[in-house]
C-alpha positions as CSV (number, residue, x, y, z in Angstrom):
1,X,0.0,0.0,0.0
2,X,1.6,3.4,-1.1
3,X,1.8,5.9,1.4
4,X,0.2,9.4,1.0
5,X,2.4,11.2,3.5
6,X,4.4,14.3,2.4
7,X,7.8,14.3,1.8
8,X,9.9,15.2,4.3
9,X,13.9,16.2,4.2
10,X,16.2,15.4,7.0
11,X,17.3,18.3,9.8
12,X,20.9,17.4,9.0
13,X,20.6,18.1,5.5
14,X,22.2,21.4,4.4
15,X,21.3,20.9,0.2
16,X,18.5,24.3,-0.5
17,X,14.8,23.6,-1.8
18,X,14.7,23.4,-5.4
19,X,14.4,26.4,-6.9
20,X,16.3,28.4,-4.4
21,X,19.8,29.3,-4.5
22,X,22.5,27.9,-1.6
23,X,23.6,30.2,0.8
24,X,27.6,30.5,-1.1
25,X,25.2,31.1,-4.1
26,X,22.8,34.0,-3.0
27,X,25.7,36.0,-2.5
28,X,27.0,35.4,-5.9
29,X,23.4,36.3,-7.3
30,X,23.3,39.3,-5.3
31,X,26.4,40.5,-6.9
32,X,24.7,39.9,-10.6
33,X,21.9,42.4,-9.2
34,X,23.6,45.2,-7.9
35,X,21.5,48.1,-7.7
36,X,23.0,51.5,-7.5
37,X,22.7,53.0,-4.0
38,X,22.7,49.9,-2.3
39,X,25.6,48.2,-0.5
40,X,25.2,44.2,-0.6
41,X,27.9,43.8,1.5
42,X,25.9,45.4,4.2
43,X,22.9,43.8,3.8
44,X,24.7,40.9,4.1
45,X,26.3,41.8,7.2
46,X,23.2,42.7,8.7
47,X,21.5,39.5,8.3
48,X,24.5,38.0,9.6
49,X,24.2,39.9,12.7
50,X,20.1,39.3,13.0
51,X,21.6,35.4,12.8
52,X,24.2,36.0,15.4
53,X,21.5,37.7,17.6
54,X,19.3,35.1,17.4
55,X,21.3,32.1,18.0
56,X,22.1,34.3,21.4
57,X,19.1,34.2,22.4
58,X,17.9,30.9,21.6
59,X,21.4,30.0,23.8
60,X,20.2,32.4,26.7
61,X,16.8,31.0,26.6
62,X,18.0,27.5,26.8
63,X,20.7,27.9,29.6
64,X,17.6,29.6,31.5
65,X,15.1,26.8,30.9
66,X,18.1,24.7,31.9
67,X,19.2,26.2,35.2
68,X,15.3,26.2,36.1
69,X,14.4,22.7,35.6
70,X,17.6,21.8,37.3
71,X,16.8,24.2,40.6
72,X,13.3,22.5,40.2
73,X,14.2,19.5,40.4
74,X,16.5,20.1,43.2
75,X,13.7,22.0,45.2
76,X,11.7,18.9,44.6
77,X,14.5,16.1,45.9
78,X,14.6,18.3,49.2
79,X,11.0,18.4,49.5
80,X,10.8,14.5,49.2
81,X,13.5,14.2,52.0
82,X,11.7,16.5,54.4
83,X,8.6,14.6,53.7
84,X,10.1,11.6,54.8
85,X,11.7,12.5,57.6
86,X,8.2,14.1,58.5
87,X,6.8,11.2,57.9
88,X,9.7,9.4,60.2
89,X,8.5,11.3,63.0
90,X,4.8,10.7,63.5
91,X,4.6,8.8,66.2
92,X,5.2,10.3,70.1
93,X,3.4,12.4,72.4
94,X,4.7,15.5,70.8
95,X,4.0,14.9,67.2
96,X,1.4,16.7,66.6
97,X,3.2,20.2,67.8
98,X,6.2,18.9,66.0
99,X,4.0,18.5,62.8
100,X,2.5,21.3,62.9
101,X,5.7,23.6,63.0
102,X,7.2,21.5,60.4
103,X,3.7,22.1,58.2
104,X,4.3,25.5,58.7
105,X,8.5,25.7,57.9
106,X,7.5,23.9,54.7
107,X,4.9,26.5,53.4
108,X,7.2,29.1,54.4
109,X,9.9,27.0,52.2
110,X,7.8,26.5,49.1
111,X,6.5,29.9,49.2
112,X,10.5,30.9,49.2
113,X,11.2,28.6,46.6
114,X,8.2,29.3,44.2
115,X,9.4,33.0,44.2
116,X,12.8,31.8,43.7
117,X,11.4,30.0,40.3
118,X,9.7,32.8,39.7
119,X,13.2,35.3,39.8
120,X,15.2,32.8,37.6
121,X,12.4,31.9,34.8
122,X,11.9,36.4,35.0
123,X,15.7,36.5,34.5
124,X,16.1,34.6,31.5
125,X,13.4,35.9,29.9
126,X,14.7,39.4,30.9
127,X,18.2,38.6,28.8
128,X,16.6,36.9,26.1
129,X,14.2,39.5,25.2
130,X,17.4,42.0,25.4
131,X,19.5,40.3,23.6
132,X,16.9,40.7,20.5
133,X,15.9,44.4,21.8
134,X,19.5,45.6,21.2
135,X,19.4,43.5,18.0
136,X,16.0,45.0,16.8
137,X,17.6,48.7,17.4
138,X,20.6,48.3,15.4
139,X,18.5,46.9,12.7
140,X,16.4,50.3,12.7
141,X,19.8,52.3,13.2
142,X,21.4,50.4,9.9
143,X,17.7,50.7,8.1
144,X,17.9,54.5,8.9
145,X,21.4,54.6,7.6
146,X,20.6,52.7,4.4
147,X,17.5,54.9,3.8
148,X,19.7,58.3,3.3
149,X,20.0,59.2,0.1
150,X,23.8,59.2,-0.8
């Protein structure tokens, strides 16, 4: 039975869509089209830099995402060891004070920690978004520049 599903290419494969030109060969066809006033080298440059930018922030986002699951998953291994040492301690005549202060130091705790998670997940979505800010304002600073007549 012949399968209907698209085509797909492989991630790893570096070869352009029919039709369009490899990267070595836009800037070749660029060169074929230059058009007075405009500086292809610059362009070029540019869109090197928006690239540059990006990849930054994809690597800013990712070390944050990183660092938070980690410190999540570190919040929740100490959580599990208090529990059971809670649970440890259930039995005897003062228990019940003793749970009840330790009920309390562990809302105290997560409430700490949650605002903790809260202050790192902010944070790298703070330098992220910067990172493509200061991008997005030399883009318009270049644009500007490319704009005046010569």
């Amino acid at each position: 039975m012949a399968s209907n599903s698209p085509k797909t290419t492989s991630p790893s494969s570096t070869r352009p869509e029919p039709g369009l030109p490899s990267p070595a060969g836009l800037g070749l066809l660029l060169e074929r089209f230059k058009l007075p006033g405009i500086d292809i080298d610059a362009l070029v440059e540019w869109q090197r830099k928006d690239l540059e930018a990006l990849a930054e922030a994809n690597r800013q986002a990712y070390e944050g995402l990183r660092a938070l699951a980690q410190r999540r998953g570190e919040i929740l291994q100490a959580s599990l060891a208090q529990w059971q040492e809670a649970l440890k301690s259930i039995v005897g005549s003062e228990a019940l004070s003793r749970n009840a202060e330790a009920a309390k130091r562990g809302v105290e705790q997560a409430i700490d920690h949650f605002r903790e998670l809260a202050e790192m997940e902010m944070q790298a979505r703070s330098s992220t978004w910067k990172v493509v800010q200061d991008r997005l304002q030399e883009t318009i600073a270049n644009l500007q520049g490319l704009l005046q007549p010569r």
